[in-house]
N, C-alpha and C positions, 0 to 999 in steps of 0.2 A: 427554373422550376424548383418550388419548394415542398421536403415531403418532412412530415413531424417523425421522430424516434420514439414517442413515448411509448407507444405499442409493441417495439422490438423485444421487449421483456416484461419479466408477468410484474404486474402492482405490488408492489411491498406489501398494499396492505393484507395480501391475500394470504399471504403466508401464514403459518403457524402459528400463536405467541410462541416465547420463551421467557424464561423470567432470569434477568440477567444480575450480575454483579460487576461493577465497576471496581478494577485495581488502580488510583492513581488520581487525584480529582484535578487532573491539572486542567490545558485549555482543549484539547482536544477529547478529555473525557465528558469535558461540557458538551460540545459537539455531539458525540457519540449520545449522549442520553437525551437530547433534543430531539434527535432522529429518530429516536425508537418512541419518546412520548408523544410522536405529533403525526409522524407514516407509518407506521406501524401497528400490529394489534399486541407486540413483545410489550414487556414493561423492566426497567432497572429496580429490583426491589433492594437492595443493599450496594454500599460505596464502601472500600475500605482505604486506609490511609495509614502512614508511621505516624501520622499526626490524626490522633484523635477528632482537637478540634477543627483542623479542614476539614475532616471527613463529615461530621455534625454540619458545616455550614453548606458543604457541597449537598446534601441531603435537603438541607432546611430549602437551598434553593430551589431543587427542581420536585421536591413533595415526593422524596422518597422516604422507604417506610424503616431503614435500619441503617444505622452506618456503625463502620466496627475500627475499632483504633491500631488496628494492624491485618497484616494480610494473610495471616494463616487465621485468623476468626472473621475473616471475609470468604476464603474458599468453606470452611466449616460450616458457614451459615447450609442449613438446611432447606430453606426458599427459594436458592442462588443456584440455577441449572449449568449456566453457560458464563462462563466470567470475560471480559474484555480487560485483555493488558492494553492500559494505557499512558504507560513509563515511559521515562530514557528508553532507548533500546539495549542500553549497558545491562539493563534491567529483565528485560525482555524473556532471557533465557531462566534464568533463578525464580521469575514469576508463576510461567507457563506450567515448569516443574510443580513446582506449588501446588495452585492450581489441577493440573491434570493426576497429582497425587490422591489429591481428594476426590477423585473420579468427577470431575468439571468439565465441561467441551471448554475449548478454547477460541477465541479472535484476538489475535496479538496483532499490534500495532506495528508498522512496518517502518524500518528495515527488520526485519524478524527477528532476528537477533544480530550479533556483533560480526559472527562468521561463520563458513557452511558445518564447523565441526560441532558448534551449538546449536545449531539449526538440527543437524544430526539428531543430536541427543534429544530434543525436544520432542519430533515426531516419531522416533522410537517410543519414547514414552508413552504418545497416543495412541500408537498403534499396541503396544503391551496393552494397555488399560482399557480399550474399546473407546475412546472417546473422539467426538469433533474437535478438529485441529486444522485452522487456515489463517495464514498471515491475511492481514486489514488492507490489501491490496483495492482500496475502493472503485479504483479508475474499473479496473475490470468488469465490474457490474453495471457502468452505467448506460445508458440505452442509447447515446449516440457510438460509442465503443461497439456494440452491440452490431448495429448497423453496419460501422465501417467493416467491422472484421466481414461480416453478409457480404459487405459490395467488393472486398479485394478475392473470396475466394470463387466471386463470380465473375472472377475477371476484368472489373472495372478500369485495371489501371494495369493489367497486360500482367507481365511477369513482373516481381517486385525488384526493381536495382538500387532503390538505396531508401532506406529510413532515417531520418535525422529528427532528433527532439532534445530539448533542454532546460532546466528549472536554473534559474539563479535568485537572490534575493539580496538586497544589503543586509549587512551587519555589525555593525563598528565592533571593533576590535576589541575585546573584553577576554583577558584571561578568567577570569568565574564563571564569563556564559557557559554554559554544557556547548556549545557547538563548538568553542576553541578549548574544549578543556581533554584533554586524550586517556585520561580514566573513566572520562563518561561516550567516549566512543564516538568525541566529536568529528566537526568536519565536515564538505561540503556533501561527502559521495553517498554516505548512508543516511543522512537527513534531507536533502536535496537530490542527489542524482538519482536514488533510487526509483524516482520516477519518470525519467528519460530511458534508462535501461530496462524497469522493467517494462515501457512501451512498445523499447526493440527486441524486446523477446514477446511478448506478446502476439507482437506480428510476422518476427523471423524465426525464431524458436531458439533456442541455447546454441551462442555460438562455436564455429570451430576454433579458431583464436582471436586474443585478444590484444589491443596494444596501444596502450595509455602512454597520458603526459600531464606533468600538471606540476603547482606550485603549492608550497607548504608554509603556513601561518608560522609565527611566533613561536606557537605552542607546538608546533610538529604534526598538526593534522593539517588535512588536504583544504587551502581556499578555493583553488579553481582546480579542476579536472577535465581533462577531455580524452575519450576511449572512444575509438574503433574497432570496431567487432566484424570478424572476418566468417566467410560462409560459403559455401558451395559456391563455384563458377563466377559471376559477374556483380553478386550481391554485397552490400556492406551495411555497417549501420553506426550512426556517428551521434555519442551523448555529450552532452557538455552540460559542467554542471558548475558554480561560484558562490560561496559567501560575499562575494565585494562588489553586485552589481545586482538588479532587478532588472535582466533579460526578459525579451519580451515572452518568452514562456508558449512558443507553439511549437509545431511538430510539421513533419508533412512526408504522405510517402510517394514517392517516386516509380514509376512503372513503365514498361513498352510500348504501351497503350494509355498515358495519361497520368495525372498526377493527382491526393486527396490533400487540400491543407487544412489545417484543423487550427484556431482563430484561438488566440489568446482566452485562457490560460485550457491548454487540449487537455491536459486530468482533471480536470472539475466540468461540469454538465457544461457544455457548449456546442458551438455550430461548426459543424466541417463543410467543405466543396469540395467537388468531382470536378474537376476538369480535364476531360478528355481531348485525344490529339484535334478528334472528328467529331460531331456532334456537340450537343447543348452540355450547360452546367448541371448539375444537381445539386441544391444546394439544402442538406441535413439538419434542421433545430434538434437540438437533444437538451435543450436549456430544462431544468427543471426544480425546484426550489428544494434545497440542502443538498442530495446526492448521498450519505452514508445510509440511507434505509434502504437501499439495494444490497451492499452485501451484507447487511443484516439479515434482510427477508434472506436473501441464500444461503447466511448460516443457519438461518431457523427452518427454511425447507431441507437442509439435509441429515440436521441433527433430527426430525421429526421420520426422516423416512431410514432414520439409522445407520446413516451414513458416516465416516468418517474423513470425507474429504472433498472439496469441492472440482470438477472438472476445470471450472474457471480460474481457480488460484492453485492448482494440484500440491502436492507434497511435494511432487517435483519440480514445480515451477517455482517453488521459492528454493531450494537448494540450490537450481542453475543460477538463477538469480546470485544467493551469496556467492557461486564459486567463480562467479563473475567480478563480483566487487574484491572478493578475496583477493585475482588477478590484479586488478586494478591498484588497490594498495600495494602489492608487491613489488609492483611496479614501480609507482609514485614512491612509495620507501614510508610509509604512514603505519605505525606499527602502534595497538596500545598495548597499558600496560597489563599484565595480571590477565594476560590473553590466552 
């Protein structure tokens, strides 16, 4: 049996606009501003940049109407409701600031920032200033996600005993990349793993304790990590995450009554199965083309109805998150600098 997800959540395109400004024109800014001109009713009216002429060309690309050659006359712009950090995450915390000083709502790009004490400061800010403030946790939004979370709290797969997921990718060894560079807050856990952890908190919630292992590059940040996340009674939850391999990139949870696996690659729109002890499969499409105008439309439905935070990526759910990863480093010994 096969049942579509599209339904599970409301249409992007129904949302609100907002008229957004782009911090960063790198490749995932591209992204973000494809999403919003093509599913959406939002628009990107301004891109700001340290670099002038990126900013100009990132504009001239996607037929946007201002670009400004640094980022405090990018929060300044006065057509620019909502800004998207789209930096390093080294970056992340100095931007947001920015940004939410100029009374701006915020989507910062994930990991949210470097660690939970910048994460602190950030959403204090929003909360001082009135403004929308949610880390760019995409997966969270999308309508196969949506569904699973429906079928495990209906009891699909019994009580949960174990979650496991994992991102890897190659990378050849390059001290200038930012991923092995440890002043730009490289490394596998907050580029990569952030998205296996925050899948096991998603579905387990902020663990009780934590207890990593892993190995360190050249440069002194994390290549491979793998963390166990411990929980009430019989549950656990196991991430694994590498710069030095292209793992196959799924997920699957485990239960008393059955098991979900969710098919290469489980954070980007795809299909999961139910496989229960007794009865038939169910087998989930959530396929659907791009994925970021989801948490777009639900930055723009909450910023419209006044909101300053989403249920689905809470203020609390990315500080567990960093105080997670914070562990995780402690542990592995992965310290940057100027932290």
């Amino acid at each position: 049996m096969t049942e579509s997800a599209l339904d599970a959540v409301p249409d992007p395109r129904e949302a609100p606009p907002v008229r957004w400004g782009v911090v960063a024109p790198g490749g995932i800014g591209h992204t973000f501003t494809r999403a919003v001109q093509q599913h959406t009713r939002s628009e990107v009216v301004a891109v700001g940049s340290r670099s002038a002429e990126r900013a100009a060309a990132f504009a001239a690309e996607h037929g946007i109407a201002r670009s400004h050659g640094s980022y405090q006359e990018l929060v300044a712009d006065e057509e620019v409701e909502a800004v998207y950090v789209a930096s390093p995450h080294s970056n992340h915390a100095e931007q947001a600031l920015l940004a939410i000083e100029a009374g701006k709502h915020v989507l910062v790009e994930k990991a949210f920032t470097r660690n939970r004490a910048e994460a602190e400061r950030v959403l204090s800010a929003a909360e001082e200033r009135g403004v929308f403030a949610m880390e760019a946790m995409w997966t969270r939004h999308l309508p196969h996600v949506a569904v699973l979370k429906r079928l495990i709290a209906e009891g699909a797969v019994g009580d949960v005993v174990s979650v496991t997921a994992e991102h890897g990718q190659f990378f050849p060894f390059d001290p200038t990349h930012r991923l092995y560079a440890p002043e730009l807050a490289g490394g596998a856990l907050l580029d990569l793993g952030v998205y296996p952890l925050a899948f096991l908190l998603d579905v387990l919630g902020a663990p009780e304790s934590v207890s990593a292992t892993g190995v360190l590059t050249e440069t002194g940040v994390d290549g491979l990590v793998t963390a166990v996340l411990g929980y009430p009674g019989r549950t656990q939850g196991v991430a694994h995450t590498t710069l030095w391999s292209r793992t196959p990139n799924t997920a699957a949870i485990c239960g008393t009554a059955g098991r979900i696996e969710i098919e290469r690659t489980y954070f980007v729109p795809t299909v999961f199965t139910v496989v229960p002890h007794e009865g038939d499969e169910l087998r989930v499409d959530g396929r659907v083309e791009g994925g970021f105008q989801y948490q777009i439309a639900e930055a723009a439905r909450r910023i419209a109805a006044g909101e300053q935070q989403s249920p689905r990526m809470s203020w609390q759910h990315s500080l567990d998150l960093m105080a997670v990863m914070d562990e995780i480093r402690r542990q592995v010994g992965v310290v940057f600098p100027n932290e």
